[in-house]
C-alpha positions in Angstrom: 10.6 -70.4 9.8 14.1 -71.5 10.0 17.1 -69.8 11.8 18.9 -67.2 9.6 22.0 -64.8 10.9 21.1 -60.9 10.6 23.7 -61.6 8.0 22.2 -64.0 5.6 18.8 -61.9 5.9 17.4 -59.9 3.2 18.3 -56.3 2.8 15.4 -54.1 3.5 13.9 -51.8 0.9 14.7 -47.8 1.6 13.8 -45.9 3.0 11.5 -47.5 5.5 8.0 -46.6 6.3 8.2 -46.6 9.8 5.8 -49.4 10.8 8.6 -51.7 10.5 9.7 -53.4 13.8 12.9 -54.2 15.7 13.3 -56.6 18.6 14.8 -54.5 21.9 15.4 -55.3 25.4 13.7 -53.6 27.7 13.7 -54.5 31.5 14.6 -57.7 30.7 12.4 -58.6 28.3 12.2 -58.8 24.6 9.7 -56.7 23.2 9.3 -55.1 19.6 9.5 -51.2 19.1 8.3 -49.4 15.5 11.0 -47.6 13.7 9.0 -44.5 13.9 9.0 -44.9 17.8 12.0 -45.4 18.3 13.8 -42.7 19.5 10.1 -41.1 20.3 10.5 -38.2 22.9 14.4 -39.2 23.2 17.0 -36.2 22.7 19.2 -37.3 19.9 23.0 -36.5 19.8 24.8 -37.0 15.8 27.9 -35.6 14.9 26.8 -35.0 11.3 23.1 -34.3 10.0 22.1 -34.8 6.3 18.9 -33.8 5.1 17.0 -34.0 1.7 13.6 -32.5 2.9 12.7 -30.4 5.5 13.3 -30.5 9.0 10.8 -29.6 11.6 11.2 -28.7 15.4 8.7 -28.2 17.9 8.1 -25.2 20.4 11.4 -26.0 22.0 13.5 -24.7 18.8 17.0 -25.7 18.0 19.8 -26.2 20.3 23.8 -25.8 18.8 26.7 -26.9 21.5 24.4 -26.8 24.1 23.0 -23.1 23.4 19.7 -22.4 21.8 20.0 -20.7 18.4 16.2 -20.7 17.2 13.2 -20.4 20.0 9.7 -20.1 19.3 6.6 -18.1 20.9 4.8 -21.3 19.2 3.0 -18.8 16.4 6.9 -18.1 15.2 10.8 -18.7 15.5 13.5 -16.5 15.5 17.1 -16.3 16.4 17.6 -16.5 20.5 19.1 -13.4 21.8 22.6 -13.0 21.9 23.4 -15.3 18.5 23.2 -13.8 14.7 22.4 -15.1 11.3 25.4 -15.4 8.8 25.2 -15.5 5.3 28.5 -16.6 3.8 29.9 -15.7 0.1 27.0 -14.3 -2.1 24.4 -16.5 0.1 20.5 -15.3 -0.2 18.0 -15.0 2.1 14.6 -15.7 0.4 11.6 -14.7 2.3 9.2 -16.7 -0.6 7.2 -13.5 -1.7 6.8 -11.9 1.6 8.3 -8.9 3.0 11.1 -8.5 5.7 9.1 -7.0 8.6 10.3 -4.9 11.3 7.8 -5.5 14.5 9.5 -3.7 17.5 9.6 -0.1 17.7 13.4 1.6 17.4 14.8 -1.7 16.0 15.9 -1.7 12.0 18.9 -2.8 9.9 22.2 -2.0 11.2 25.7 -3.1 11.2 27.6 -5.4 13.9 30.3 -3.0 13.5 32.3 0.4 12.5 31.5 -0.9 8.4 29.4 0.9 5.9 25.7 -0.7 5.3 25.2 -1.1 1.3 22.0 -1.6 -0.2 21.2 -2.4 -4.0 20.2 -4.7 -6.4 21.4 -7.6 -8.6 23.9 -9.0 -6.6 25.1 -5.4 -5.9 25.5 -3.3 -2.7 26.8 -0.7 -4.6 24.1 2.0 -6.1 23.3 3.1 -2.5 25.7 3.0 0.9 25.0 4.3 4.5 28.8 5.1 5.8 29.8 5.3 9.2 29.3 9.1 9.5 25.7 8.4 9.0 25.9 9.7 5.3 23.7 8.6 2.6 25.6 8.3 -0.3 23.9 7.3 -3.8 25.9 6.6 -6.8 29.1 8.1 -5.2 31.7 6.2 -3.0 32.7 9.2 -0.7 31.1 12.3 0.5 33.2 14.2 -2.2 30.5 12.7 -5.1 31.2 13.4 -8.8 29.9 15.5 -11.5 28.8 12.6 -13.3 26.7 10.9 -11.2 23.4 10.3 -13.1 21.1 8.2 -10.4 18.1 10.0 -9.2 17.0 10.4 -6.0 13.2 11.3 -5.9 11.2 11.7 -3.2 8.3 14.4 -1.7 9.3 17.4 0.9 13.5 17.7 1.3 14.0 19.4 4.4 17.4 19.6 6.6 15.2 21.3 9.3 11.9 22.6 9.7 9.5 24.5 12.3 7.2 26.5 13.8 7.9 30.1 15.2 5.3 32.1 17.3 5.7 35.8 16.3 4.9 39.3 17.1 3.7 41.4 14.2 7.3 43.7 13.0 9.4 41.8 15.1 11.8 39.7 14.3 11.5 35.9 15.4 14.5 33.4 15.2 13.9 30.2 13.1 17.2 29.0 13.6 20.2 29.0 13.7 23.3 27.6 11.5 26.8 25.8 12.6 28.2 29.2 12.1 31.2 27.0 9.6 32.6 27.9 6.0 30.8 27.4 3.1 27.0 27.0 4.6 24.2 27.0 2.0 20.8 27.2 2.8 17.2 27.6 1.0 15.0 29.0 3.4 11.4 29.3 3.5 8.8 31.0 5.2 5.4 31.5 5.7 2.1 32.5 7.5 0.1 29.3 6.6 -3.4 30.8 6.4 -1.8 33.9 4.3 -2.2 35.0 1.1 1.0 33.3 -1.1 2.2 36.5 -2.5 1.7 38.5 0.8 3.1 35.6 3.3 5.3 33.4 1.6 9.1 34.3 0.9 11.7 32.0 -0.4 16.0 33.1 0.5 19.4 31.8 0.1 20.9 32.4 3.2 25.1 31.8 3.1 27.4 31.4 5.9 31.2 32.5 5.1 34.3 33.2 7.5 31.2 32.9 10.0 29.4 35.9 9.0 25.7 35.5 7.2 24.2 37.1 4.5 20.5 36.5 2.9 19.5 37.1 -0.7 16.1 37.1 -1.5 14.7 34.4 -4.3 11.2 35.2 -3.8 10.1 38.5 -2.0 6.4 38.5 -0.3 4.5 41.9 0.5 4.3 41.1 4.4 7.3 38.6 5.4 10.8 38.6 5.0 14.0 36.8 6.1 16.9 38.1 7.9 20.1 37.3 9.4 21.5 38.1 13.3 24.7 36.5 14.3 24.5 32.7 13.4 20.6 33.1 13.9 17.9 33.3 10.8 14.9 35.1 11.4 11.5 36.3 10.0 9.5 39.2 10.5 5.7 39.6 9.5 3.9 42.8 9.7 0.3 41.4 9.3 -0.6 43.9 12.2 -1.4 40.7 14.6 0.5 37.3 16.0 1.7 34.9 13.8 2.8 31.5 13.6 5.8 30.9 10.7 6.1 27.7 9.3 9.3 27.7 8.1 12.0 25.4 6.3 15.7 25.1 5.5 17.2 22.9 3.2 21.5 22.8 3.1 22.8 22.3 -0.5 26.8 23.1 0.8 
């Protein structure tokens, strides 16, 4: 075969299969290498990476500037401690059908900073927000709400607080007690659990004003009732032996 500059030769057709070879000089002599092989077990440096498929990575993970972004347990990968996901402009994070799985006890969705964490749908974050304060706020931008916010929020048992309280038959036993502020609302319930309904279970609003409280009764019971001492809420049930009171208070103001 005659002599021919790496000029004159023959472009190769793209993209390669690999099993094509190069001549390379390797202890002084010439030998041939694959192009598959040939950065084999090398670490490559590039100042710009393209791809138009995927891109795998073994055990080791991926490496940015010299610190490791993505590790691997070899079953998974996840980000490496100390470095966070960013998802620029109205970017989305599609998990392909599955579900977004929290796997460490006490750990959850949170904020890197003093902003509020908005959930929703379509391309909004506005139908539900968690502020700073720690207030759930749905359909409303503020605490302060409106009167004509229509979204629903449905759920099972509401409770702001709930317990049990051992008690003495005809004395009083304290359930709890309230911030002692302005403008406190409560429904408060109460109840001997193995009772007869309309003989243990009683139903008050209980209202704290100029730090004074006062209970109305909603639904009277033959052998409980709910009272007020101080900033403390109490029930007394005369079955004629010890009691435990199951009792719940849910603030509406």
């Amino acid at each position: 075969m005659a002599d021919k500059k790496i000029s004159a030769l023959t472009a190769a057709t793209t993209p390669l299969a690999g099993t094509e070879v190069l001549p390379i000089v390797q202890s002084g002599s010439t030998v041939k290498v694959s192009v598959t092989n040939l950065t084999l077990g090398r670490a490559v440096s590039a100042s710009s990476l393209t791809s138009t498929g995927s891109i795998s990575a073994g055990i080791a993970g991926y490496t940015f500037n010299g610190t490791s972004v993505l590790a691997s347990d070899g079953s998974s990968y996840y980000l490496s401690t100390g470095t966070a996901l960013y998802i620029q402009g109205n970017g989305v994070i599609n998990t392909g059908g599955s579900n977004i799985a929290i796997a460490t006890s006490g750990k959850g969705i949170t904020t890197a900073s003093a902003i509020p964490l908005g959930f929703g749908t379509n391309n909004s974050v506005t139908p539900m927000t968690l502020d700073t304060s720690g207030n759930l706020l749905v359909g409303a931008a503020t605490t302060a709400g409106a009167a004509t916010n229509v979204k629903f929020v449905t759920g099972g048992i509401f409770s702001t607080a709930n317990g049990s309280a051992a008690s003495t038959s005809a004395v009083a036993a304290t359930l709890f007690a309230v911030n002692g502020t302005d403008n406190e609302v409560y429904i408060v319930s109460a109840a001997v659990p193995t009772g007869t309904p309309a003989l243990y279970v009683t139903v008050y609003l209980v209202t704290c004003g100029g730090g004074t409280l006062s209970a109305t009764v909603l639904q009277s019971a033959t052998s409980i009732s709910i009272s007020v001492s101080g900033l403390n809420v109490r029930a007394t049930q005369i079955s004629g032996a010890p009691q435990n009171i199951a009792w719940k208070a849910l603030r509406v103001a």
